[in-house]
C-alpha positions as CSV (number, residue, x, y, z in Angstrom):
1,X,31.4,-20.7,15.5
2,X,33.2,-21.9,18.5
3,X,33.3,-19.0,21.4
4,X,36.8,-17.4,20.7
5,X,39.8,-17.9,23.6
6,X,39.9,-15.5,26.4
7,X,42.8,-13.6,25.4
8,X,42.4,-10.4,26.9
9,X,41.1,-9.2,30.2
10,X,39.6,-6.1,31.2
11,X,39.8,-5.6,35.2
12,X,37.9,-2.5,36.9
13,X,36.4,-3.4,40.3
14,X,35.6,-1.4,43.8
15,X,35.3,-4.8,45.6
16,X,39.1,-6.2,45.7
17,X,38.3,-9.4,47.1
18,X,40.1,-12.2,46.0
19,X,41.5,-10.4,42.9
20,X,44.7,-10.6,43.1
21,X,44.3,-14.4,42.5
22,X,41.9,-14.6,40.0
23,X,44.5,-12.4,38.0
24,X,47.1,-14.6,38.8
25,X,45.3,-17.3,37.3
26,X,43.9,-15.2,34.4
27,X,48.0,-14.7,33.9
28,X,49.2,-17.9,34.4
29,X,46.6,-19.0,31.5
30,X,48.2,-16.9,28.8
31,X,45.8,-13.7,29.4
32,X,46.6,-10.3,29.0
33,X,45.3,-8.1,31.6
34,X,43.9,-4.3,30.9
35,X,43.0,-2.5,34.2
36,X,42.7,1.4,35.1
37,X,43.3,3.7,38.4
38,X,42.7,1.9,41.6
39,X,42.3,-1.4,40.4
40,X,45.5,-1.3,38.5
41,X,47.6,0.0,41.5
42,X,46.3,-2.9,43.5
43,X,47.1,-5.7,40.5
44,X,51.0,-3.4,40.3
45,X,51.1,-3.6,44.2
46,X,50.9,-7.8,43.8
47,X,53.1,-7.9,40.9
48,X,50.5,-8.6,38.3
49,X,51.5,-7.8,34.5
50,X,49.1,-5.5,34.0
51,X,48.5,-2.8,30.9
52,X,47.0,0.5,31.4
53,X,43.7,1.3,29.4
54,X,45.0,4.4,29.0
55,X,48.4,3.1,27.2
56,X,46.0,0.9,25.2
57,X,43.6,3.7,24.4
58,X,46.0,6.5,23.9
59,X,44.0,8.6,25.7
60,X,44.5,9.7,29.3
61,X,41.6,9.3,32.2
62,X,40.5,12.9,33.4
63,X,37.9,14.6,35.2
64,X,39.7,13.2,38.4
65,X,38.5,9.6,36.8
66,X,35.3,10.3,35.8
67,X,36.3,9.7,32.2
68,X,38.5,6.6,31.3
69,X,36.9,3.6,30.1
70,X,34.0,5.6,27.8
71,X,36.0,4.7,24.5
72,X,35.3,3.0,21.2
73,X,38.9,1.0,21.5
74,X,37.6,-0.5,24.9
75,X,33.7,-0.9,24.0
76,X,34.7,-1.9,20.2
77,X,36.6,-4.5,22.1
78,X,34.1,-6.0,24.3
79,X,31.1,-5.7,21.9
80,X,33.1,-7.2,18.5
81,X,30.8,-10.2,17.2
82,X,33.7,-12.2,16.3
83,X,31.6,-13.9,13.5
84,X,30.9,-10.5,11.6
85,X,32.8,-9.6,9.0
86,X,31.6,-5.7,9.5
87,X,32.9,-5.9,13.0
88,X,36.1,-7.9,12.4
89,X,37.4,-5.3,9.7
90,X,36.0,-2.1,11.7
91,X,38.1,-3.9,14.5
92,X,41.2,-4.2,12.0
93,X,40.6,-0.8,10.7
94,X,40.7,1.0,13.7
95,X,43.3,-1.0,16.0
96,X,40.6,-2.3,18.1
97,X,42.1,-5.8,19.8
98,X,39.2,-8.3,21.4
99,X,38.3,-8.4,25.1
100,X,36.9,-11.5,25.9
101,X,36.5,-11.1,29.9
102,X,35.3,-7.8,31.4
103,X,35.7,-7.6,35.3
104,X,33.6,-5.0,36.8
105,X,31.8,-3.8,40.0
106,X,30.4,-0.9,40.8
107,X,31.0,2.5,42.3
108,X,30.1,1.7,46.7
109,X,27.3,3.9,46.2
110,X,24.8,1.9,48.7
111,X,27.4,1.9,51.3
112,X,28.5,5.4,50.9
113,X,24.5,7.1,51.0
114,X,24.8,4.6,54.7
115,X,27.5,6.2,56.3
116,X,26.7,8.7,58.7
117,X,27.2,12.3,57.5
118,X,27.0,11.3,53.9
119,X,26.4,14.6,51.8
120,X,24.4,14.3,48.3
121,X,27.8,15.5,46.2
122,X,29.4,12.6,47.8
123,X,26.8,10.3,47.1
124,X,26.1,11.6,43.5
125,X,30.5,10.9,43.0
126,X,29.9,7.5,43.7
127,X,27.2,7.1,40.3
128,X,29.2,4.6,38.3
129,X,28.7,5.3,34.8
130,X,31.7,3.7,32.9
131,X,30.9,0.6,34.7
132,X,27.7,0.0,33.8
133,X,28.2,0.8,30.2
134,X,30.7,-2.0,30.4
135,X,28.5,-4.8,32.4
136,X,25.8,-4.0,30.4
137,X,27.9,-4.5,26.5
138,X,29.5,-7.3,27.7
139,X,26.3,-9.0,29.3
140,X,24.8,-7.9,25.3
141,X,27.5,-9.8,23.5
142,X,27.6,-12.7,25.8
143,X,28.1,-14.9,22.9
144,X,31.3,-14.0,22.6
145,X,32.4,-12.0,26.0
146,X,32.0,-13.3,29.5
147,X,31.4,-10.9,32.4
148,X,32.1,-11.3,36.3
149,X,30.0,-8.6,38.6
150,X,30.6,-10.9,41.7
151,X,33.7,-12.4,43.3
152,X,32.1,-15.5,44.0
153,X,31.8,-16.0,40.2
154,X,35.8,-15.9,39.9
155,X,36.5,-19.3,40.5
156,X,34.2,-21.0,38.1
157,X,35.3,-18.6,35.4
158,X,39.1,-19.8,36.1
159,X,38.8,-22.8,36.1
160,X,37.0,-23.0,33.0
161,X,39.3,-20.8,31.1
162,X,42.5,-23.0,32.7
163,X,40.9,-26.5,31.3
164,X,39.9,-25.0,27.9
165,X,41.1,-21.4,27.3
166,X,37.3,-20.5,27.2
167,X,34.0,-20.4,29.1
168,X,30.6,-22.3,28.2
169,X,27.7,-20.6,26.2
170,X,25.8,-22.1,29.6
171,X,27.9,-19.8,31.9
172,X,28.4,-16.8,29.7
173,X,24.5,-16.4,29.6
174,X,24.1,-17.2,33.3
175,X,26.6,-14.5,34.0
176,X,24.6,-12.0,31.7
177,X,21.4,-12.2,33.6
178,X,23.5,-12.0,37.0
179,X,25.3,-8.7,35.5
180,X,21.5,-7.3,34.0
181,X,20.6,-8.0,37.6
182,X,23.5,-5.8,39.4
183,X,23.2,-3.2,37.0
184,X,19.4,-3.2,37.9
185,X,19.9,-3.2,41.3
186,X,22.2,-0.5,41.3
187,X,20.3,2.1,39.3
188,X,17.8,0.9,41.8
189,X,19.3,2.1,44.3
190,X,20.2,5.5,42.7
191,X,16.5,6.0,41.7
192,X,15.4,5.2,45.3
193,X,17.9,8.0,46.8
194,X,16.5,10.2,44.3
195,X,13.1,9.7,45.4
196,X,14.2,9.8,49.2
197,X,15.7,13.7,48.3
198,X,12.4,14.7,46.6
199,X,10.2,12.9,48.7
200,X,7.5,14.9,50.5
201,X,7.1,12.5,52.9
202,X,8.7,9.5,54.8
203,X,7.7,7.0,52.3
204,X,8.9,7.0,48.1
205,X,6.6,7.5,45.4
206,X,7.8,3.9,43.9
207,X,8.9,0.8,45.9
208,X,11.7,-1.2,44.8
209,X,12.7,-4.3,46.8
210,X,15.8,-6.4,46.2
211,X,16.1,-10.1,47.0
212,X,18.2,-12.6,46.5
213,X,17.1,-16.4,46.3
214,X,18.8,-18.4,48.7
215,X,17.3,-21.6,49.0
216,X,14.2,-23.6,47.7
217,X,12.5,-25.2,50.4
218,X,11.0,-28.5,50.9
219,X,7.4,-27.1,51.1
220,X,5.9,-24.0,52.1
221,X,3.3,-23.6,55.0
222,X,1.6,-26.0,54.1
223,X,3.4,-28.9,51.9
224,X,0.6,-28.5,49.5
225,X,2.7,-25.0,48.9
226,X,6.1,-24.3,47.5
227,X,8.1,-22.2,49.3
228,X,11.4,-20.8,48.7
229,X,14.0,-18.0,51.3
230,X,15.3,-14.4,49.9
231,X,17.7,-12.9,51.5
232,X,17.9,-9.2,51.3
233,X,20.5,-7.4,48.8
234,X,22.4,-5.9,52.2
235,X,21.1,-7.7,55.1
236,X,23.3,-6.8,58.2
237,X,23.6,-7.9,61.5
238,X,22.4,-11.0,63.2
239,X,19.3,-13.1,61.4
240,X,17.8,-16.3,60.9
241,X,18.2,-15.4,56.9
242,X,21.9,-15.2,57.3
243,X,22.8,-17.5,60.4
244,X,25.1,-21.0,60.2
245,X,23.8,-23.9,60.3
246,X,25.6,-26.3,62.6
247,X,23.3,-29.2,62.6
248,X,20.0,-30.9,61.9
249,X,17.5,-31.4,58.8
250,X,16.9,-28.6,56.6
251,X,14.6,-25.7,57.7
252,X,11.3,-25.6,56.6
253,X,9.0,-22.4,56.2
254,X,7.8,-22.8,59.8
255,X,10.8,-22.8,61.2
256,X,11.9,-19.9,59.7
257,X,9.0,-18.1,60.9
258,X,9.3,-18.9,64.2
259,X,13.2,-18.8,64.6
260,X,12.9,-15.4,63.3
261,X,10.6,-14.5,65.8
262,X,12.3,-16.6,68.6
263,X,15.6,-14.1,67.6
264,X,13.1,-10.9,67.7
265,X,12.0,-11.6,71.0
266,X,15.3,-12.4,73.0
267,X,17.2,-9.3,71.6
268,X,15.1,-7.3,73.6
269,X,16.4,-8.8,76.8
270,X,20.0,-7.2,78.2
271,X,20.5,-10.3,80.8
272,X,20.4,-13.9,79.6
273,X,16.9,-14.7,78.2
274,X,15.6,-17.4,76.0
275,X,12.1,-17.9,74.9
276,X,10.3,-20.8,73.6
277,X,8.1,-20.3,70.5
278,X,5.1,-22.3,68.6
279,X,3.5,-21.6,65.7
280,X,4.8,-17.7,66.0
281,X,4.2,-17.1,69.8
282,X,6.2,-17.8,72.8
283,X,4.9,-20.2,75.1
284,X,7.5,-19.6,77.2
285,X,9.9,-17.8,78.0
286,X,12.0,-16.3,81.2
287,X,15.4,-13.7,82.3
288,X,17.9,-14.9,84.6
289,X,21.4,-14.6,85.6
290,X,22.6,-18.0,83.6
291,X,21.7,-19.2,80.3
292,X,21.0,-22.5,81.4
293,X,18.9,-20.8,84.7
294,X,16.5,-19.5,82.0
295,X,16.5,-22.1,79.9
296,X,14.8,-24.3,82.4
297,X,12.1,-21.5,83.8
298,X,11.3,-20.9,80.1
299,X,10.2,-24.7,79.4
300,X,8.7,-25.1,82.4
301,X,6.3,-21.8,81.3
302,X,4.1,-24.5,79.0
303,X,5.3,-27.8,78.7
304,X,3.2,-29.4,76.9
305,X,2.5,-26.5,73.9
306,X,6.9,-26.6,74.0
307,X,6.9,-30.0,72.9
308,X,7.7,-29.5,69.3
309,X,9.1,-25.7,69.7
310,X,11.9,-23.8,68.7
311,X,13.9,-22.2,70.8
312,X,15.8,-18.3,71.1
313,X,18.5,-17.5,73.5
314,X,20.5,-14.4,73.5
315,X,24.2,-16.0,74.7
316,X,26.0,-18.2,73.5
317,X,25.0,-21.7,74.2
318,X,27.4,-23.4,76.9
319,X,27.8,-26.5,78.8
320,X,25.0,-26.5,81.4
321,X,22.3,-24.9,78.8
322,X,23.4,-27.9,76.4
323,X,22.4,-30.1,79.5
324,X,19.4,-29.0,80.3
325,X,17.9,-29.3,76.3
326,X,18.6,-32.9,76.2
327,X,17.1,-33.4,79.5
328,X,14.8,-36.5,79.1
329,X,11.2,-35.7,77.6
330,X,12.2,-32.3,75.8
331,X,11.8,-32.1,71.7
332,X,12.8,-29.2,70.3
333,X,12.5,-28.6,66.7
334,X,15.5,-25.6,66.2
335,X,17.6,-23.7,68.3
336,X,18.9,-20.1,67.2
337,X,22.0,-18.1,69.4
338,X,24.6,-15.9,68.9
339,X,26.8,-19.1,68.8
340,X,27.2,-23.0,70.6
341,X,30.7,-23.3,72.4
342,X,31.9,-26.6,71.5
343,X,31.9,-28.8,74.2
344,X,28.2,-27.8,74.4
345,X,28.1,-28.7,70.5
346,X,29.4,-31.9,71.2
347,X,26.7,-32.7,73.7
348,X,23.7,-31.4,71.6
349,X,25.5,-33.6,68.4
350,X,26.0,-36.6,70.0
351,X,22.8,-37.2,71.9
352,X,20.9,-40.1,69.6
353,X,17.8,-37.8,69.4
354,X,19.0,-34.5,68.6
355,X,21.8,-35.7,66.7
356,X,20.3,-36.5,62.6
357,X,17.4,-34.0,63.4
358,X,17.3,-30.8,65.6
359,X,18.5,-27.7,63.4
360,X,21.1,-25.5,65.3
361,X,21.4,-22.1,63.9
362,X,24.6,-19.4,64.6
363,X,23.5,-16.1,64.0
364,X,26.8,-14.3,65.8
365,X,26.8,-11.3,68.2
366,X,22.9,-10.2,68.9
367,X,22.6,-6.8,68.8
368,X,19.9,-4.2,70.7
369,X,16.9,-3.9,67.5
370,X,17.2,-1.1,65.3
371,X,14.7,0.9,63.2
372,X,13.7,-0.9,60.2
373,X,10.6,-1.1,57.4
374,X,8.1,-4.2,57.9
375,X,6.1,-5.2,54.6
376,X,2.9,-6.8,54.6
377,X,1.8,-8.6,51.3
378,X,-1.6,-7.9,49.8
379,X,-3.8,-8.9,47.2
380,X,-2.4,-6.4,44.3
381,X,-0.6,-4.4,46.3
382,X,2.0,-4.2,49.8
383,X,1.1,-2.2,52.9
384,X,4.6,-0.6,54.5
385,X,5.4,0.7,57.9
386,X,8.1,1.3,60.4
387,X,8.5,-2.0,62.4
388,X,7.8,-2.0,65.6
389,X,10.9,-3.2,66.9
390,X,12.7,0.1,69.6
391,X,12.1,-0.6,72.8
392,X,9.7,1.9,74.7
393,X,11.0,4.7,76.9
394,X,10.5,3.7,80.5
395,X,10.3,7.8,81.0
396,X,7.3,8.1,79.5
397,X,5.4,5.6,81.5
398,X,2.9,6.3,84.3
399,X,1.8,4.5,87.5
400,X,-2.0,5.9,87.4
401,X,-3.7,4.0,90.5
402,X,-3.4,4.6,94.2
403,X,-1.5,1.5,94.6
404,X,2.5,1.6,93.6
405,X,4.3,-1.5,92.0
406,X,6.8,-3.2,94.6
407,X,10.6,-3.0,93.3
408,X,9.7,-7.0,92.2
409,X,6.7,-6.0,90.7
410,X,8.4,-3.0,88.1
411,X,10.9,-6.0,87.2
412,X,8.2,-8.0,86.2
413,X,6.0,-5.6,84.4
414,X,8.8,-4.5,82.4
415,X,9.8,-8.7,81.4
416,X,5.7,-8.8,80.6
417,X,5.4,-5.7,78.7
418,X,8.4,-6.6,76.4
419,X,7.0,-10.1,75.8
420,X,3.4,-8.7,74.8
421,X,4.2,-7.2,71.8
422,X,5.9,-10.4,70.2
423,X,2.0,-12.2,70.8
424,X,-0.3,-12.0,68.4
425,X,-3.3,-9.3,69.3
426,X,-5.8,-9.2,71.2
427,X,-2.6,-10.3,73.5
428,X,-2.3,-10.9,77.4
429,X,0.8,-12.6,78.9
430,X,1.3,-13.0,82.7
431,X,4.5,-13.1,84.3
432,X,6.1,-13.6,87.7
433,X,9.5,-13.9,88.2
434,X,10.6,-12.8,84.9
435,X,8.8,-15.9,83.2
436,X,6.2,-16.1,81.4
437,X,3.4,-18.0,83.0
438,X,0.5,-17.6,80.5
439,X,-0.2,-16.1,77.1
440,X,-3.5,-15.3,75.3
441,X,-2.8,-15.2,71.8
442,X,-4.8,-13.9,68.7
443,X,-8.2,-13.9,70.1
444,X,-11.1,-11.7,69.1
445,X,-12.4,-10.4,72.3
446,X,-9.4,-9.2,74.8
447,X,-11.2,-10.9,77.8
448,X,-10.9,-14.2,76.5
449,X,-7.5,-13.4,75.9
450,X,-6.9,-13.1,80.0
451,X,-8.8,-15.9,80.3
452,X,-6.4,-18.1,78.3
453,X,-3.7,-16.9,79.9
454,X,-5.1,-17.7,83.3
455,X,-5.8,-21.2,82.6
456,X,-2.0,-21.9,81.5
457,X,-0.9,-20.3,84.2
458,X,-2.9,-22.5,86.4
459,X,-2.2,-22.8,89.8
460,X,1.2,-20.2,89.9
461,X,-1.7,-17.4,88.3
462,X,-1.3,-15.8,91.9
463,X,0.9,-13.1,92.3
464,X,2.0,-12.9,88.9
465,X,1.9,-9.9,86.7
466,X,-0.3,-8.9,83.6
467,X,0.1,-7.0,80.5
468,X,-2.2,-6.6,77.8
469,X,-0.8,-5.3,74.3
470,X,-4.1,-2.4,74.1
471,X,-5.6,-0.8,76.2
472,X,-8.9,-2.9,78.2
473,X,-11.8,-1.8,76.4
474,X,-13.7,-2.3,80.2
475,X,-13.0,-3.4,83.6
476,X,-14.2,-6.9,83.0
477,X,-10.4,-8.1,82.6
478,X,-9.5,-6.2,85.6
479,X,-12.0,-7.9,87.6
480,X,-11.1,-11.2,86.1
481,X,-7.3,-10.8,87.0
482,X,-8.0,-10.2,90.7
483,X,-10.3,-12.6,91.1
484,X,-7.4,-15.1,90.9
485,X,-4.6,-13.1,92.4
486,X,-3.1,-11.1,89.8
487,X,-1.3,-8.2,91.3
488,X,0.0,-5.9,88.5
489,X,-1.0,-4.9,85.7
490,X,0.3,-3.3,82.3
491,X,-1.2,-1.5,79.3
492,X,-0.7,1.4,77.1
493,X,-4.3,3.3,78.2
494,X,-6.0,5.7,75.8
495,X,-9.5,4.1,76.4
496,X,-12.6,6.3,76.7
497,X,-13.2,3.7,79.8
498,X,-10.0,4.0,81.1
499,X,-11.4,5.7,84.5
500,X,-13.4,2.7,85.3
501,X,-10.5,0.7,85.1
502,X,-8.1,2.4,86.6
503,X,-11.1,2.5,89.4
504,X,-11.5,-1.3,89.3
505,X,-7.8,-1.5,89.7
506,X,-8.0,0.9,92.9
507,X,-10.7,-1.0,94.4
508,X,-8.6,-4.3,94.2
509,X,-5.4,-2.2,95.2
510,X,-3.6,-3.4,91.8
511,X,-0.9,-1.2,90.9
512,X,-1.4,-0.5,87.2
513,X,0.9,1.7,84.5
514,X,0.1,3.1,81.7
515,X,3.5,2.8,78.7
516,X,1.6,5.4,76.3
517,X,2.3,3.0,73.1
518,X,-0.1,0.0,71.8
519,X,1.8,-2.8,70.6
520,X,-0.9,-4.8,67.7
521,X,0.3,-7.8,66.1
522,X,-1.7,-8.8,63.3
């Protein structure tokens, strides 16, 4: 049997977006339109013929809405097998008319349990239950009923319905797994504030993570490996997962990885910043008073490892930071920023190398970090934690040597000790001048870390700053450091040894703090 004409509409959505002319179409093509409460009023407010269920029904909503929809003449309707005999004359018998399109969304219940202040009645009002029932019949009888959860599907449903009074078998069962999907997702969300009320600890009992494919990729770490991008279900604020991209070759998994760290790391920074990553760790990076100003300090931090890099700034891109990227010798791989003004687009787009291949990404306004949950994947399982992602209080650190830090000196210990917890433990940067000089990146033994970061500071070690991500086990490092002119020093403390070093430090007269908190990156 062919899939019957769309003749009647049923319309009962939270998310008005783009409604009104999707119904004006659905109208225009000869469809009748049943709708209830809010949704109706909106349709009336925009002059849309529209029917209430409750004229249809014969029955009148109550319970201040909580009962409207939950009735055999609409769910008769929307779950009639139009090739059953049973279910046409049950239809006839009981003055049941068809429903062939069911528009539904549910209750805001995510973004209601969000809002500051939220109380657990409100939240438990905002438990769809009519809606579901409706998604969930429609998405069963999709042989003969087509249902939109998601405003993006409107348009495709239109048009269909405007060239052939109908929609595909192909879509209809496409827009049944997206609706089992919402619906899942939903009573996900109601089970995980459930668990969050009972909980009897910070973390639930069951885990329940929603994500969204958004793009297959060319090849995954390795292009022996597929690899594919999620996006999360309500991803806000500024990220790689959601930024524009304004030109350049399609991102692969690497670039992902280290755009979203190049965007972790700059967000930190109040005053224009930009750091310089490869393969997950910044190789540069530097503060200054002008975009372009830092720009240059933080390339000139490692050239050779930044050929190849991707790049993080915290403004907007302008004019004279445009300049100093396509200076002569410079390959970048991707730039991320809150946004490219567009004379400085035109100079990054029209430059022969950058043009066809350097991806520019526009993530918008860069917030401070917030608190958020980091998840690790393991073999059968997934370890969870708080990310480490607030910025330490600068109240509770300590200057625990006889030396003091020099006004210069606090500026520059405070640049290092945010950069060392975006390196990869055991981690040492040096810094001087609010640019990062050196880094020693995922080494086993924390001395060989220093060591690292000595030799690409090279000649400009002396005078700079140090800061080490964990406390120093011993005072080797400390003895290292002043041995080529390092002259303050940073590290959370909490070592059994930590009076030798602070001695070692004395004996030098290096000024060393203690910040309280380790900062491991594994």
């Amino acid at each position: 049997m062919e899939s019957p004409r769309i003749q009647r509409a049923l319309i009962s959505v939270s998310n008005k977006q783009g409604l009104a002319e999707f119904a004006r179409g659905l109208v225009a093509a000869g469809v009748e339109i049943l709708s209830t409460g809010g949704t109706r009023q909106h349709l009336e407010a925009e002059s849309i013929p529209v029917r209430d269920v409750a004229d249809y029904t014969g029955f009148p909503e109550m319970m201040h809405g909580r009962l409207k929809t939950l009735h055999p003449k609409v769910h008769g309707g929307i779950l009639c097998r139009h090739d059953n005999p049973d279910d046409v004359k049950a239809m006839a018998e009981h003055g049941i008319s068809t429903i062939e399109l069911v528009i539904v969304n549910l209750y805001p219940f995510e973004a209601t349990i969000r809002k500051p202040g939220a109380t657990f009645d409100e939240a438990i009002e905002q438990i769809d239950i009519g809606g579901p029932t409706m998604v969930r019949g429609a998405a069963k009888n999709h042989a003969f009923t087509t249902i939109a959860t998601d405003v993006r599907q409107y348009d495709e449903i239109l048009q269909q319905i405007k060239s052939a009074g109908r929609t595909t078998l192909e879509l209809r069962r496409k827009l049944a797994g997206e609706a089992f999907a919402h619906t899942a997702a939903y009573d996900r969300a109601i089970a995980d504030f459930f668990a969050g009320a009972n909980a009897s600890g910070p973390f639930p009992a069951t885990l329940h993570l929603e994500y969204r494919l958004q793009q297959v990729l060319r090849y995954g770490e390795n292009p022996h490996q597929q690899g594919a991008v999620y996006a999360a279900g309500h991803a806000e604020g500024a990220s790689i997962v959601t930024a524009k991209q304004l030109n350049g070759k399609e991102l692969s998994y690497n670039n992902l990885l280290d755009l979203d760290s190049a965007l972790a790391m700059v967000r930190d920074f109040s005053e224009p910043a930009a750091a310089v990553i490869k393969h997950n760790n910044p190789c540069g990076a530097a503060e200054a008073s002008t975009m372009a100003e830092a720009l240059r300090l933080a390339m000139a931090g490692d050239p050779l490892s930044a050929f190849g890099s991707v790049i993080g700034l915290n403004r907007t891109v302008d004019a004279a930071a445009a300049q100093v990227l396509t200076e002569p010798g410079l390959f970048v791989e991707a730039i991320v920023a809150p946004g490219f003004e567009p004379e400085a687009l035109t100079i990054l787009t029209t430059v022969p190398k950058w043009k066809a291949n350097v991806r520019l990404m526009a993530v918008g306004p860069i917030a401070a970090p917030t608190a958020r949950l980091a998840y690790r994947a393991l073999d059968g399982g997934v370890l969870l934690q708080d990310g480490d992602v607030l910025p330490d209080l600068e109240s509770a650190w300590r200057v625990v040597t006889e030396p003091q830090p020099s006004a210069a000196q606090w500026a520059d210990l405070r640049f290092a000790w945010s950069m060392v917890r975006h390196v990869k433990s055991n981690a040492i940067v040096l810094a001087k001048g609010r640019t990062l000089l050196g880094s020693g990146a995922g080494q086993m033994s924390r001395v060989d870390s220093v060591k690292i970061s000595i030799e690409k500071a090279g000649d400009r070690v002396r005078g700079s700053v140090m800061a080490s991500d964990a406390f120093f086990p011993f005072p080797d490092s400390i003895e290292t450091a002043a041995s080529v002119g390092i002259v303050a020093i940073v590290q959370p403390g909490g070592s059994r040894n930590d009076p030798d070093v602070i001695a070692a430090c004395n004996r030098h007269g290096i000024p060393m703090i203690f910040t309280g908190r380790r900062h491991f990156k594994h």
